[in-house]
N, C-alpha and C positions, 0 to 999 in steps of 0.2 A: 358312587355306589349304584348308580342306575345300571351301568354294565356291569356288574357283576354278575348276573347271568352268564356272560361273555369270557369271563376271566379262566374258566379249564379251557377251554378251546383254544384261545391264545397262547395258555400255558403250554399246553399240548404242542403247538404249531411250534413255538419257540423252542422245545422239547427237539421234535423231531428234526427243524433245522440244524440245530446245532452239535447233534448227534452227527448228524449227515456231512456237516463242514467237519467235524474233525476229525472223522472217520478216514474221509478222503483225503485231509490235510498233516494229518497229523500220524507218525510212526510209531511202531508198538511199547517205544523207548519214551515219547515224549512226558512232561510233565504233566502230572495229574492226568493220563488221559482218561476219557469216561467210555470210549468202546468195550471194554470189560466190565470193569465194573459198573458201571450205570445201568448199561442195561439188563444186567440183574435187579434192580430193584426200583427202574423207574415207574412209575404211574404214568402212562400213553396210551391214546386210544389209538388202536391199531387198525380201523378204521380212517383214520386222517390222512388224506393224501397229498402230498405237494408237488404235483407234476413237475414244474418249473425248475426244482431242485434237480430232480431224476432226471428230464430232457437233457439236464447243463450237461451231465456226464457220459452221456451217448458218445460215442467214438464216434467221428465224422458228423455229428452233429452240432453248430454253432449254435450254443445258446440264444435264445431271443433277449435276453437283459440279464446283466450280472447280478449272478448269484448271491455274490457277497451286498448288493444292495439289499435285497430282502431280508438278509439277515440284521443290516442295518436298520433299517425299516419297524425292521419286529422287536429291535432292540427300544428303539426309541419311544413306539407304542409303549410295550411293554413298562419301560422308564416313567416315562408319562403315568400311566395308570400308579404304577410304585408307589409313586408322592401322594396319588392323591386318596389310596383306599388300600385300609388295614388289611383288608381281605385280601387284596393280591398279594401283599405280602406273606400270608399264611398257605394261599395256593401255592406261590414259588415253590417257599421250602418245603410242603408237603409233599411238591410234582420231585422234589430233589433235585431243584433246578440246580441248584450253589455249586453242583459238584463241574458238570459242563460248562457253566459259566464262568468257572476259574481255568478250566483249560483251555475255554475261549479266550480269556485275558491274556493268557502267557504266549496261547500262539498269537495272539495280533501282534504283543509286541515283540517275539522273533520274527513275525513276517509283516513287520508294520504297518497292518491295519489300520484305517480310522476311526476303528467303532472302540480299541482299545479304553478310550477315558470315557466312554457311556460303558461298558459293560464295569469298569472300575467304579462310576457313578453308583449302578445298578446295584453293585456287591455291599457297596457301602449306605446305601438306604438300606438293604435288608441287615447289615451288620447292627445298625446302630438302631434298630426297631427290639423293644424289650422283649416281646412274643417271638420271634426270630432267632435269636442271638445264639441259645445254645447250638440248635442248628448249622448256623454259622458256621461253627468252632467244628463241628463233626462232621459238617462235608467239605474238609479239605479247606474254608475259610482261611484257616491257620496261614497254610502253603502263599498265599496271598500276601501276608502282612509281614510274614521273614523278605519275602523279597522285596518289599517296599523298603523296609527297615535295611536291610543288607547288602544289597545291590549297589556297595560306593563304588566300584572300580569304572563302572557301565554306563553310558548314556542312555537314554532312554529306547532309544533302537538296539541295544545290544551291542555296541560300539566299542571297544576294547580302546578307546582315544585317553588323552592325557585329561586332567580336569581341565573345565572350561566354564567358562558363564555359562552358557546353556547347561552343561550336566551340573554347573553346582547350582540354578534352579531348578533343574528337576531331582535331583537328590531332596530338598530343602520343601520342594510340593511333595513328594515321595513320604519323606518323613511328618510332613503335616496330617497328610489323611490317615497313615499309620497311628500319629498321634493320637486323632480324633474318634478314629473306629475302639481304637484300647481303652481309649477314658470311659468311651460310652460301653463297651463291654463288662467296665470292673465296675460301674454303680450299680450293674445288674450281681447279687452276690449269687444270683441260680449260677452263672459264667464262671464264678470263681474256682475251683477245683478244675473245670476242662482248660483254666489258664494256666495251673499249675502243672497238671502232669500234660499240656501242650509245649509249657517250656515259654507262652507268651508273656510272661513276665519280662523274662531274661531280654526282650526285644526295649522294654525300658529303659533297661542300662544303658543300651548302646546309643539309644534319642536322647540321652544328657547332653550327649556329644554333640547331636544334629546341627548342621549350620543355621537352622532354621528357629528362631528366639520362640515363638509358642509352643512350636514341637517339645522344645526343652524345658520349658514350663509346666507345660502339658504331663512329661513324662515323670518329672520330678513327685508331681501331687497325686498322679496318679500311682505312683507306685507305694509312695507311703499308705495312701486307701486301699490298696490293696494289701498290704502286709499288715495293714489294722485291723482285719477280721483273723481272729484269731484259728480258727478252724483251719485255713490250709497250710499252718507253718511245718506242721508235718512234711508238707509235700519239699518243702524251701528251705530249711534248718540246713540242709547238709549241703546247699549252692555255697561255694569259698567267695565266689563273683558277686554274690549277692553282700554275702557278710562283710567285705571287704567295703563296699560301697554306701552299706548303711553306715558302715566306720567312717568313713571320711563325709558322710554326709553331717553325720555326729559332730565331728569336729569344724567342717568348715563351711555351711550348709548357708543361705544367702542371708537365711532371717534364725532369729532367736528359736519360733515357732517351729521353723524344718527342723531345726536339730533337735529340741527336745524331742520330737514326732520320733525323730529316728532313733536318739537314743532312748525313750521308752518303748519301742520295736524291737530292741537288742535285749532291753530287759526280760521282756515277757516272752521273747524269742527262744534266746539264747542263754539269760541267766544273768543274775545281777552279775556275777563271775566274769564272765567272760565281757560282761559292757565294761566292768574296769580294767581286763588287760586289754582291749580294742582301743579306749580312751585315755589310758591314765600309763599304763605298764609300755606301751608298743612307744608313745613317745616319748619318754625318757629314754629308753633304750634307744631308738631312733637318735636322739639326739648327743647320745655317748659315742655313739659308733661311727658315725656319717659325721660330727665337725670335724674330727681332723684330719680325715682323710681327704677332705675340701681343703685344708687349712696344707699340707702337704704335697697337694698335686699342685699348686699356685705357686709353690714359694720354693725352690730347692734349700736344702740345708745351707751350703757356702753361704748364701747371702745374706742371712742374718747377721752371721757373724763380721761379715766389713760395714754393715750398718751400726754395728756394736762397735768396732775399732773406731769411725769414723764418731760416734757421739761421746766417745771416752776420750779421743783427741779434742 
């Protein structure tokens, strides 16, 4: 707390850096970029100057030290302070850092940067800080946790390769921190509503799946707490993806405790109605329709019948 004196100045600095790097790095096309809209509404003193950055871009001028260290540099400060004082955390999202520093994420790992897993560090301390979080969610936070979530085909470079141990542990760390930042988002209920009409729920269904055993833990309990506060089911009643998976959670769910969770979630949801055609009506049905046509693609007709001659002889 002693620097916090310190803390707009750095913010500021890290502001303008990173302004500056992806200004020059980054095309009018890229993700999230913050040349437009950030500087519409950042907080910068326009007074700050960072020569070092300006000299590196001089035509015919060879920078005196790279560029992209200082940003590293500033990151890591920055980081530092994060952990250890509320207050930086509240200058960040005030300066609107979240929004350049998610464009900062996406360009390191298209042009594989170093500093990519501290500035993901950085996102993820202010994600999972209570006073923060809405913030988060509305500068583009979001845009960060789909592609952690999403991004199965991809190594972590951007690598269009077949799966491998390496991409399926970074798929599996991927989906961990995803895991982590969501849970800590939905015990916040101020969060709940910009999850809904974000769509960040829907990132839960698909970490059932994660190859990674906490993530799937993780996402299980977190989504049931989340569909326990009655106030957003507005927003959620009409997801098919969602209904369909409390359904089968109802039904085949790991413990006694998940399913009743989910089928009193269908109740209050959706309607005592509709939890017994999900639970009671769909497998019956299910199981009139689907045995024999398993029972039919196995066994041609002919053969029955020389089974039949062969036990009557």
């Amino acid at each position: 707390e002693h620097l916090s004196p310190y803390m707009t100045t750095i913010t500021d600095c890290l502001l303008q850096l990173l302004v500056s790097d992806t200004s020059n790095s980054m095309d009018g096309n890229a993700i999230n970029s913050p040349s437009k809209n950030f500087k519409a509404n950042k907080v910068i003193s326009d007074n700050i100057d960072i020569p070092t950055v300006k000299s590196s871009n001089k035509d015919g001028d060879k920078p005196s030290f790279n560029p992209r260290k200082l940003v590293r540099i500033c990151l890591a400060l920055l980081h530092r302070l994060c952990k250890d004082s509320d207050n930086c955390k509240k200058l960040i999202v005030e300066s609107g850092a979240i929004k350049p520093l998610c464009a900062q994420w996406f360009e390191s790992i298209k042009k594989r940067y170093p500093e990519g897993d501290l500035v993901l560090s950085l996102l993820k301390c202010l994600a999972t800080f209570h006073q923060t979080q809405t913030q988060f969610i509305q500068q583009h936070g979001d845009s960060v946790l789909k592609y952690l979530v999403n991004n199965h085909g991809n190594d972590s470079h951007g690598n269009g390769n077949s799966l491998n141990n390496n991409t399926t542990k970074s798929i599996s760390t991927n989906h961990n921190n995803a895991a982590i930042i969501i849970s800590s988002l939905c015990k916040n209920k101020a969060t709940h509503e910009l999850i809904a009409t974000h769509k960040i729920y829907s990132l839960l269904l698909t970490l059932r799946h994660s190859p990674d055993n906490e993530a799937r833990k993780l996402a299980m309990d977190t989504l049931l707490t989340f569909l326990e506060n009655k106030q957003i089911h507005h927003y959620v009643r009409d997801d098919v993806d969602l209904s369909q998976t409390l359904a089968a959670i109802s039904k085949f769910g790991a413990s006694k405790q998940i399913k009743q969770r989910s089928g009193k979630i269908i109740k209050i949801m959706l309607g005592q109605q509709a939890y017994l055609e999900m639970t009671q009506g769909n497998t019956s049905n299910l199981n009139k329709v689907k045995s024999p046509k398993f029972a039919r693609s196995k066994k041609s007709p002919l053969k029955p019948s020389k089974h039949e001659n062969k036990k009557s002889e």
